[in-house]
C-alpha positions as CSV (number, residue, x, y, z in Angstrom):
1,X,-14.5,82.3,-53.1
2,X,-14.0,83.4,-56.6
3,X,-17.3,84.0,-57.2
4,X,-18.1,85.8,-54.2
5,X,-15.5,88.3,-55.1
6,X,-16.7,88.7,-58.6
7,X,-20.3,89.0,-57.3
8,X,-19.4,91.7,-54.9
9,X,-17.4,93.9,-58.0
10,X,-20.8,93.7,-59.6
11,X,-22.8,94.8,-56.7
12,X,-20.0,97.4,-55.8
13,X,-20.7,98.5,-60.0
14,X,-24.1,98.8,-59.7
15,X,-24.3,100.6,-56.8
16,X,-21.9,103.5,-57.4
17,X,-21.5,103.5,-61.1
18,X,-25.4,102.4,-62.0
19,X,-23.7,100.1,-63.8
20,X,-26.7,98.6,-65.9
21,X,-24.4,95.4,-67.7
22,X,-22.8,94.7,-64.4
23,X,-26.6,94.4,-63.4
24,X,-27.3,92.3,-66.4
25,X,-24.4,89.6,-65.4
26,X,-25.8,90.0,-61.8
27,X,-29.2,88.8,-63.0
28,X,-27.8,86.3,-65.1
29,X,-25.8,84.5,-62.5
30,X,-29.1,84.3,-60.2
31,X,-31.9,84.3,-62.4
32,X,-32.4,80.4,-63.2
33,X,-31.7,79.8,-59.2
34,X,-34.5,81.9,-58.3
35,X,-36.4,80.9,-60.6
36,X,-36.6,77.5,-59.8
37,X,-37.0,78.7,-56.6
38,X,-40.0,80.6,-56.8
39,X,-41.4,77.7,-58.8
40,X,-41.1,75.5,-56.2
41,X,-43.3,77.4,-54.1
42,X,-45.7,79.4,-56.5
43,X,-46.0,76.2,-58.7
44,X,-47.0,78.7,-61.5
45,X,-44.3,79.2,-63.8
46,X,-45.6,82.2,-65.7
47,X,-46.0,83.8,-61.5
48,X,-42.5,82.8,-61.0
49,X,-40.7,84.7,-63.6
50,X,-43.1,87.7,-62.2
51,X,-41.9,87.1,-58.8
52,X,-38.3,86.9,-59.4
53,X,-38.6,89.8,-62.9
54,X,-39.8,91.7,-59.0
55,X,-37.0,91.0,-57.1
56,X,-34.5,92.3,-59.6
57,X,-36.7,95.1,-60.6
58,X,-36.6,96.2,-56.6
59,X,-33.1,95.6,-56.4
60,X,-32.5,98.0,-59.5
61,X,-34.7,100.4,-57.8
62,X,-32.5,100.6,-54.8
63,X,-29.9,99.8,-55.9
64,X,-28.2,102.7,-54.3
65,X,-28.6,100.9,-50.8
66,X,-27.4,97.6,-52.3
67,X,-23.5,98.1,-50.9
68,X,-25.8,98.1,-47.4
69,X,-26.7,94.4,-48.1
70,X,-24.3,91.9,-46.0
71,X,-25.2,88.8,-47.6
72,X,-26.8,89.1,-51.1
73,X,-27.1,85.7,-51.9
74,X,-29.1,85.6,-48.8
75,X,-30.7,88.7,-49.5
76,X,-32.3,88.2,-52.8
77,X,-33.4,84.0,-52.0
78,X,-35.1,85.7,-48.9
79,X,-36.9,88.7,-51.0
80,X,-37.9,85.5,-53.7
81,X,-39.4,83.6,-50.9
82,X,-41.4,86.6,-49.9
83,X,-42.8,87.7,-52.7
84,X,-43.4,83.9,-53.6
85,X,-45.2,83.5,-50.8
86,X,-47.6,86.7,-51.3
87,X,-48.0,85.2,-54.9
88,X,-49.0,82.0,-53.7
89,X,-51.7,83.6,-51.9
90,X,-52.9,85.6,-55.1
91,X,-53.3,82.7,-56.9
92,X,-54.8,80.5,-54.6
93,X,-57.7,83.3,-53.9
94,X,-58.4,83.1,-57.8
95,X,-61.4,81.5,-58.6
96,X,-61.2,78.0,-60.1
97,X,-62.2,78.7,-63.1
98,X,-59.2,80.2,-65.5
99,X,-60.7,81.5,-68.7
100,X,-57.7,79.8,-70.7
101,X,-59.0,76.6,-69.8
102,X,-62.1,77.4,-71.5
103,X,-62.3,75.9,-74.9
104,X,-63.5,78.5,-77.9
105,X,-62.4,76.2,-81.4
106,X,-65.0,75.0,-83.2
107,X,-63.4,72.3,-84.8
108,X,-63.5,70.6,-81.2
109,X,-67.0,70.3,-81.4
110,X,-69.1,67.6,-83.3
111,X,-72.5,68.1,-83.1
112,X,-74.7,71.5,-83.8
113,X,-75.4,72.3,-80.2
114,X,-72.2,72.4,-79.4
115,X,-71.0,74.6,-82.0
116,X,-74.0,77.1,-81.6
117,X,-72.9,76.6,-78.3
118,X,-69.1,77.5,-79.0
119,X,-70.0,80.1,-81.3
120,X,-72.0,82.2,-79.0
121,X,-68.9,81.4,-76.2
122,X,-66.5,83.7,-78.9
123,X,-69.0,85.9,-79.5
124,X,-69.6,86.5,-75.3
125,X,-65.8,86.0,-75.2
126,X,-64.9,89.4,-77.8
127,X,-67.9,91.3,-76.3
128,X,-66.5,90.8,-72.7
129,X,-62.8,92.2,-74.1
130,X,-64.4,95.5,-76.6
131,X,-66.0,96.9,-72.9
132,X,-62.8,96.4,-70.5
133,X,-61.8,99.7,-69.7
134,X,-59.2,101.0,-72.3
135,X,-55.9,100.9,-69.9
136,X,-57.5,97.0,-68.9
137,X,-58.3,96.1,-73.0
138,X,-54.6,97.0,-73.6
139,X,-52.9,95.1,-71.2
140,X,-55.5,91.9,-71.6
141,X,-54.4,91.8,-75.4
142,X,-51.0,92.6,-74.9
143,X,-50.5,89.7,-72.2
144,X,-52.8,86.8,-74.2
145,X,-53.1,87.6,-77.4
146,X,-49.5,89.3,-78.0
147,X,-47.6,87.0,-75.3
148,X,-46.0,89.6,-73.5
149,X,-44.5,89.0,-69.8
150,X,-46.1,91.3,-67.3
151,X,-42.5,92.7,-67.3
152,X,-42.4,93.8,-70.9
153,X,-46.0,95.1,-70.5
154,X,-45.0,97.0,-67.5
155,X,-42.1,98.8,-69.6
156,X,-44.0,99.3,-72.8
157,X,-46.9,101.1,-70.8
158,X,-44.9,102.8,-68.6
159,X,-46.7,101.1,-65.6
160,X,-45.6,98.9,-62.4
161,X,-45.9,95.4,-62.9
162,X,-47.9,95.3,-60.1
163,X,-50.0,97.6,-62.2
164,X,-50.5,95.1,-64.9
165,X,-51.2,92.3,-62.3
166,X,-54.1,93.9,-61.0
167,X,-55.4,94.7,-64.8
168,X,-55.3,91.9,-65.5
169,X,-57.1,90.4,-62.4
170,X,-59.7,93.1,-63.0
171,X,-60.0,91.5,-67.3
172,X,-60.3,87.9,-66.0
173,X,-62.6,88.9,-63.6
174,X,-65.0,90.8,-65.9
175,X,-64.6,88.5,-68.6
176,X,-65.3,85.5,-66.5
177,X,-68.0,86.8,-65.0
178,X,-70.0,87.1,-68.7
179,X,-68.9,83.8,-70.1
180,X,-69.1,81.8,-67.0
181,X,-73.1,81.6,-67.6
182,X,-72.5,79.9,-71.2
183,X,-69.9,78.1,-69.7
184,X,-71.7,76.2,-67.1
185,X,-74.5,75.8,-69.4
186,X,-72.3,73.9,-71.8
187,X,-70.9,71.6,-68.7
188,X,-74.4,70.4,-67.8
């Protein structure tokens, strides 16, 4: 009961004072719930924090509608599950083959073959990145080789985060395609 008061003074602060630390503690109290929930059904942990970094980000967008919403609790596992769900379909469309599972250190390797092999894998790898498209380059290095969420990519570009999603579907896409020949090569 407590709590259900003290979440609605936080929704109640958001909504007519824009209230951006009564926000924060909203996200806070939920964040680890959802997340665990969208886990459960992406089964992609990096996707989940996207899912649920969503949820919140739309709630902050309307937030002027949010005094609207009867049950928020219910409200925001429902918009989770939703966008979990069209998640879960992304990802399952993928191709199989994720370029991060493709192995580019040469130390791995033991015999020349393999590290010519390796060598021109890198070499295929960097040429694939140089010709993304400039807004694609950016966001491909910011997300893998600077570790930024899709979130904090989103905010540094000035972008949606749907706009870094399909980026970086476009990257993985382009850069698959031209090491994908070495690659299978290499399997055989």
């Amino acid at each position: 009961m407590e709590q259900d008061i003290k979440i609605q003074l936080l929704v109640e602060q958001i909504a007519v004072l824009d209230d951006s630390k009564a926000f924060e503690k909203l996200f806070y109290l939920y964040y680890k719930r959802l997340l665990r929930f969208a886990d459960a059904i992406v089964k992609d942990a990096q996707a989940a924090e996207e899912v649920v970094s969503d949820v919140f980000l739309n709630l902050w967008r309307n937030r002027s509608k949010l005094l609207e919403i009867e049950n928020l609790n219910s409200y925001l596992y429902v918009a989770t599950k939703n966008l979990a769900i069209r998640s879960r379909t992304r990802l399952q469309n993928r191709k199989p083959l994720n370029i991060e599972e493709i192995e580019i250190e040469p130390e791995h390797f033991t015999n020349p073959e393999e590290i010519l092999l390796n060598n021109e894998l890198v070499k295929r790898y960097e040429a694939a990145v140089s010709r993304l498209p400039s807004r694609c380059q950016t966001i491909y290095r910011l997300a893998r080789q600077d570790g930024l969420r899709y979130k904090e990519i989103a905010a540094i570009l000035n972008v949606s985060v749907k706009t870094v999603d399909a980026q970086m579907a476009i990257a993985l896409k382009r850069i698959t395609q031209v090491v994908r020949f070495i690659y299978d090569e290499k399997r055989l």
